[in-house]
N, C-alpha and C positions, 0 to 999 in steps of 0.2 A: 448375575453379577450382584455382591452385595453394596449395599450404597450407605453410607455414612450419616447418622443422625442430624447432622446439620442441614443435608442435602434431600434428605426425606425433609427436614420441618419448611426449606426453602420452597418443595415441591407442594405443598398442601395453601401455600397462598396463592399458588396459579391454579383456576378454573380453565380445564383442559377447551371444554365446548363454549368460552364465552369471548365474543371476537372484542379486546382490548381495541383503545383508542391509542393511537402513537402514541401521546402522550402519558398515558396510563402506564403502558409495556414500558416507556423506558425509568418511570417512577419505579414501577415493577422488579424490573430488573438491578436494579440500586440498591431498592429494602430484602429483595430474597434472596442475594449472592452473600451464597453461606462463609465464604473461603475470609482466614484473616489478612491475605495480603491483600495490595490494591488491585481487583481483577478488573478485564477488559468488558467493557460493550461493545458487542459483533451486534451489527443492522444485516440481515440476510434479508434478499430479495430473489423470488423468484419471478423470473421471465419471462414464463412462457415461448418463447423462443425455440426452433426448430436448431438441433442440434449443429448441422451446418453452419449456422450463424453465430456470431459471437458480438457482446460489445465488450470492449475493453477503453481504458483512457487512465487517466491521473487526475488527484484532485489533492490541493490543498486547504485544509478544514480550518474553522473560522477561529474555533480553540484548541490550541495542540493539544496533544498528552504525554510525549514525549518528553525528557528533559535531558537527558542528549543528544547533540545535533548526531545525523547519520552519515557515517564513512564514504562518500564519493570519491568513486572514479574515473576517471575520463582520460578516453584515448582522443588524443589530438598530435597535432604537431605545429613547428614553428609561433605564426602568431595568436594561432588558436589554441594552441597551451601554452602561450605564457598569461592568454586571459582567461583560461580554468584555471591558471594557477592564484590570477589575481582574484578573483571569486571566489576564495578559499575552497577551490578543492583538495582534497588529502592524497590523491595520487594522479598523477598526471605523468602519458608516456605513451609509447607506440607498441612496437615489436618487442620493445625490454619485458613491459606488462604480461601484452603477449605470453611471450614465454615462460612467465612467471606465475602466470596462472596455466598454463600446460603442465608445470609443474608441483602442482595441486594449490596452489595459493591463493587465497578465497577471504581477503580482511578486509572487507568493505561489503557495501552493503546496498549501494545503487553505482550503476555504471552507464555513464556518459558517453555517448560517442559524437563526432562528425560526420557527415554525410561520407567524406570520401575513403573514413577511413572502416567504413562498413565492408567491406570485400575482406580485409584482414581479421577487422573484430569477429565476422561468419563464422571461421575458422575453430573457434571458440563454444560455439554450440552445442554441443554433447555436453560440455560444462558451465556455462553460462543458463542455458537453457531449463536445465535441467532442476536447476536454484531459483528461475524466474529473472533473472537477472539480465536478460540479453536484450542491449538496446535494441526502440522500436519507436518511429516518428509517430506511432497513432497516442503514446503515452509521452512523447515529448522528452525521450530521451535519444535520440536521435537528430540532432538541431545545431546548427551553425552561432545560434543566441547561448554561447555556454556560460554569459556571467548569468544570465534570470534561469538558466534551469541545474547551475550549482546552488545557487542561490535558495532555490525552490525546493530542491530536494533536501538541504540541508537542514532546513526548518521542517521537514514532516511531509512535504506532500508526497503523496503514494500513490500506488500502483492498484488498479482494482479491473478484475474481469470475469465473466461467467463461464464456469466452469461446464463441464460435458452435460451437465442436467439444467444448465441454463440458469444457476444460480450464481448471484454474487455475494460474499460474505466480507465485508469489510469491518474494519474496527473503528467505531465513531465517539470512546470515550473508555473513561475509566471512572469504578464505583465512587470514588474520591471528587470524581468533578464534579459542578451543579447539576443539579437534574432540566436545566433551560439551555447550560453550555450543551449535553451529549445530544437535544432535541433539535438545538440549530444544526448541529456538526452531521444528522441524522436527515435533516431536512436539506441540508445542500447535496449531499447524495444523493438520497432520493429524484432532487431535480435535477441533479447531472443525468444519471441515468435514464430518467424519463426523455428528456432532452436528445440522448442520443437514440433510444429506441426510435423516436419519430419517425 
């Protein structure tokens, strides 16, 4: 594969054999991202973890990078959607939804549910799932508290979990941000994760 001059002169300031200080790799990664738009910083971590096992959860980071909020949906009904609706969620509804997304509709970009209305939202899996999207209580989309987790998702916190090799790659900044914002945002991760391994 041929590789672009920029992207060769970025590769020659990383020392392949030299193990980098956190703090170095994410200076690093700031001065050798060759691209002219604003690209992301991904913190991968691997596991070690036995394939069987997985950790997954949510986390909202200390500095966003985002700078629009994200499309929420949430299936509820009676007075638990009309307090997703007061939380600003952007779609709020049952078996309408439902249906709506059986019929390939896909505009939004975190999905809420209630405990009771998981046996319907299921139903949804082959498409839900398939996009990462299918609520689940271990990331806190799955919960009866739907103003703190509209709330929460609409400012940026996300989803993160280890994939078949036991790795997680999250995105903890953008080359635009400080290089002490992407280190904090880098380091709450990091301790989340640890955290849940225990």
């Amino acid at each position: 594969m041929k590789r672009g001059k920029k992207y060769l002169e970025a590769q020659k300031k990383v020392e392949k054999n030299k193990l980098y200080s956190f703090s170095d790799a994410v200076g690093l990664a700031r001065e050798a991202a060759p691209a002219k738009f604003d690209e992301s910083v991904d913190l991968c971590i691997r596991l070690n973890i036995q394939q069987k096992h997985s950790i997954r959860g949510s986390l909202s980071l200390p500095h966003s990078m985002d700078a629009k909020e994200k499309k929420v949906l949430v299936f509820a009904e009676g007075e638990k959607a009309k307090e997703a609706e007061k939380a600003g969620a952007d779609y709020v509804g049952s078996s309408d939804l439902i249906d709506k997304i059986k019929g390939g509709w896909i505009d939004f970009e975190v999905v809420i549910a209630t405990p009771d209305m998981m046996k319907e939202v299921g139903k949804l899996g082959p498409v839900l799932g398939k996009k990462g999207l299918m609520p689940n209580p271990k990331v806190g989309t799955v919960t009866t508290d739907l103003k703190t987790a509209v709330s929460e998702f609409k400012k940026g916190k996300a989803e993160y979990r280890a994939d078949k090799a036991g790795i997680i790659a999250f995105k903890i900044g953008k080359k635009s941000m400080t290089k002490e914002n992407i280190e904090e945002n880098g380091k709450m991760l990091l301790n989340e994760v640890m955290r849940k391994k225990a």
